[in-house]
C-alpha positions in Angstrom: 96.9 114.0 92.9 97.6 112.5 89.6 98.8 109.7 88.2 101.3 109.5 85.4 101.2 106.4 83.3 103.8 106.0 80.6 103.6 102.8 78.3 107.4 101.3 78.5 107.5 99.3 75.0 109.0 95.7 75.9 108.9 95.8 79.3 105.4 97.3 81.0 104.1 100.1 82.2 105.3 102.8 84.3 103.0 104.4 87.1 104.2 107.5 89.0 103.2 110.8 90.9 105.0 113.5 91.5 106.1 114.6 94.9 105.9 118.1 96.1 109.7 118.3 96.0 109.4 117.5 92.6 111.0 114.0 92.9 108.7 111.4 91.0 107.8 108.0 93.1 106.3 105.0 91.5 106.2 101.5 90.2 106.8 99.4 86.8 104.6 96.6 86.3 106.7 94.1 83.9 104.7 92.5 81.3 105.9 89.0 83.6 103.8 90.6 86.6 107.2 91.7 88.4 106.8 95.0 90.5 109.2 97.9 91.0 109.2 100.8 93.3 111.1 103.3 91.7 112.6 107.0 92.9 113.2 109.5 90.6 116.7 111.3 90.9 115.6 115.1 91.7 118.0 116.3 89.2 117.2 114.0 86.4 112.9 112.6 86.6 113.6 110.1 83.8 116.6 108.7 85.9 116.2 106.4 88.8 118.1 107.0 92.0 116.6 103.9 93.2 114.6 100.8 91.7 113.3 98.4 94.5 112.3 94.7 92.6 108.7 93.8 94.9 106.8 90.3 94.8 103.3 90.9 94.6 102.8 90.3 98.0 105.5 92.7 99.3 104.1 95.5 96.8 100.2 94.9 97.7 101.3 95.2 101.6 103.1 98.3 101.2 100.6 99.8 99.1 98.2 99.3 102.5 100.3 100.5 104.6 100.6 103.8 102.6 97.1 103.8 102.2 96.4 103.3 106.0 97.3 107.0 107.6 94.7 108.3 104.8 91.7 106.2 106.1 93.2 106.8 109.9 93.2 110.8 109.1 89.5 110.4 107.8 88.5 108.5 110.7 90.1 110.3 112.7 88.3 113.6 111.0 84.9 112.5 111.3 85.9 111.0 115.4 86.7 114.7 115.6 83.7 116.2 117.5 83.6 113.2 119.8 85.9 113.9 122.5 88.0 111.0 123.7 87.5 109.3 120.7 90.9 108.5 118.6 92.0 106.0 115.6 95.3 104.2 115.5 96.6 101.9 113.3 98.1 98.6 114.3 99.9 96.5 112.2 99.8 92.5 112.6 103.4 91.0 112.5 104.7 87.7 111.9 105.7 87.6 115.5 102.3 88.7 116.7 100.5 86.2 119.1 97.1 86.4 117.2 99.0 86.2 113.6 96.7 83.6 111.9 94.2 83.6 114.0 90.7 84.8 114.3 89.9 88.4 114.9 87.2 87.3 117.8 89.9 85.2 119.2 91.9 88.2 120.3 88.7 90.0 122.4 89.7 93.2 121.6 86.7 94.9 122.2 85.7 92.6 124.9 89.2 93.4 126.9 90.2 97.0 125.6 86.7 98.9 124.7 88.3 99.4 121.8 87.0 98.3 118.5 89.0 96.8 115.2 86.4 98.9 112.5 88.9 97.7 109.3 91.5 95.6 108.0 93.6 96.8 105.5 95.4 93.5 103.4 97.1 93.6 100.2 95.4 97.4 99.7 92.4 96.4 100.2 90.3 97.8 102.9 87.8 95.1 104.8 85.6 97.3 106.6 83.8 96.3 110.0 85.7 93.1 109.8 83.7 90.0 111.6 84.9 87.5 114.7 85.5 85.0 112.5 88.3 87.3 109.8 91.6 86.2 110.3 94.4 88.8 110.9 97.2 88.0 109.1 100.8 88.8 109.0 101.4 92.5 106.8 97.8 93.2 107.7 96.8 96.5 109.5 94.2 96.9 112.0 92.3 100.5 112.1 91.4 100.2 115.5 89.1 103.0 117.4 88.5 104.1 120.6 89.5 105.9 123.8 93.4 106.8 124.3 93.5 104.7 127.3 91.7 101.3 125.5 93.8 101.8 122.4 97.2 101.4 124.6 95.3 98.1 126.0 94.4 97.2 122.0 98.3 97.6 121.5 99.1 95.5 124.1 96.8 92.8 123.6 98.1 92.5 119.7 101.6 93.0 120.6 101.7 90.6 124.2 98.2 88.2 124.1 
């Protein structure tokens, strides 16, 4: 898929693709460092139906969850002759017990069989993340293993 850029003289630059409906979805990155999600009007592709204002945080934890189903669906492609094996994605919220804390601290493996393989922060991906990583609030966990020890993953992030 491509990406439009389109210099916006005085105030940044304007990144975009375009959507199979022909609606364009993208961002403006102000000269000041200020972040926009913007939607195209489907009538109109120059005019914006909606313009979203983002700190940098919110936009670089958005753009990880977006980018989170793709490295699922390719994990989940390459798990795909190994029956029983599945990926999930598990996001770490502010209310989770473990928020903050050490990825070892949790014992995921140790108490679901099922094993944290990335973390995906601010877009980035951290693969085969250590005991010692610390999961943070707006990160996401790509977690694999069997249906049954990914329910007891979910648990154990979401419960303790």
């Amino acid at each position: 898929m491509d990406v439009e850029e389109t210099p916006l003289p005085g105030i940044g630059l304007r990144r975009e693709i375009v959507l199979d409906n022909g609606r364009r979805v993208g961002i403006v990155i102000h000269r000041d460092g200020q972040t926009e999600l913007i939607i195209s009007r489907l009538d109109d592709p120059d005019a914006c139906l909606a313009s979203v204002p983002m700190s940098v945080e919110e936009a670089a934890t958005l753009g990880g969850l977006l980018g989170g189903p793709k490295l699922v669906a390719q994990l989940s492609e390459e798990h795909s002759e190994l029956p029983g094996v599945s990926t999930r994605q598990f996001p770490v919220t502010e209310g989770s017990p473990f928020a903050g804390h050490a990825l070892g601290e949790a014992r995921i493996r140790t108490r679901s069989g099922a094993s944290v393989v990335a973390i995906i922060r601010e877009g980035q991906v951290m693969p085969s993340p250590a005991p010692n990583d610390t999961m943070n609030p707006g990160d996401l966990l790509i977690v694999v293993g069997t249906p049954d020890g990914l329910d007891a993953a979910a648990k154990i992030l979401h419960g303790g």
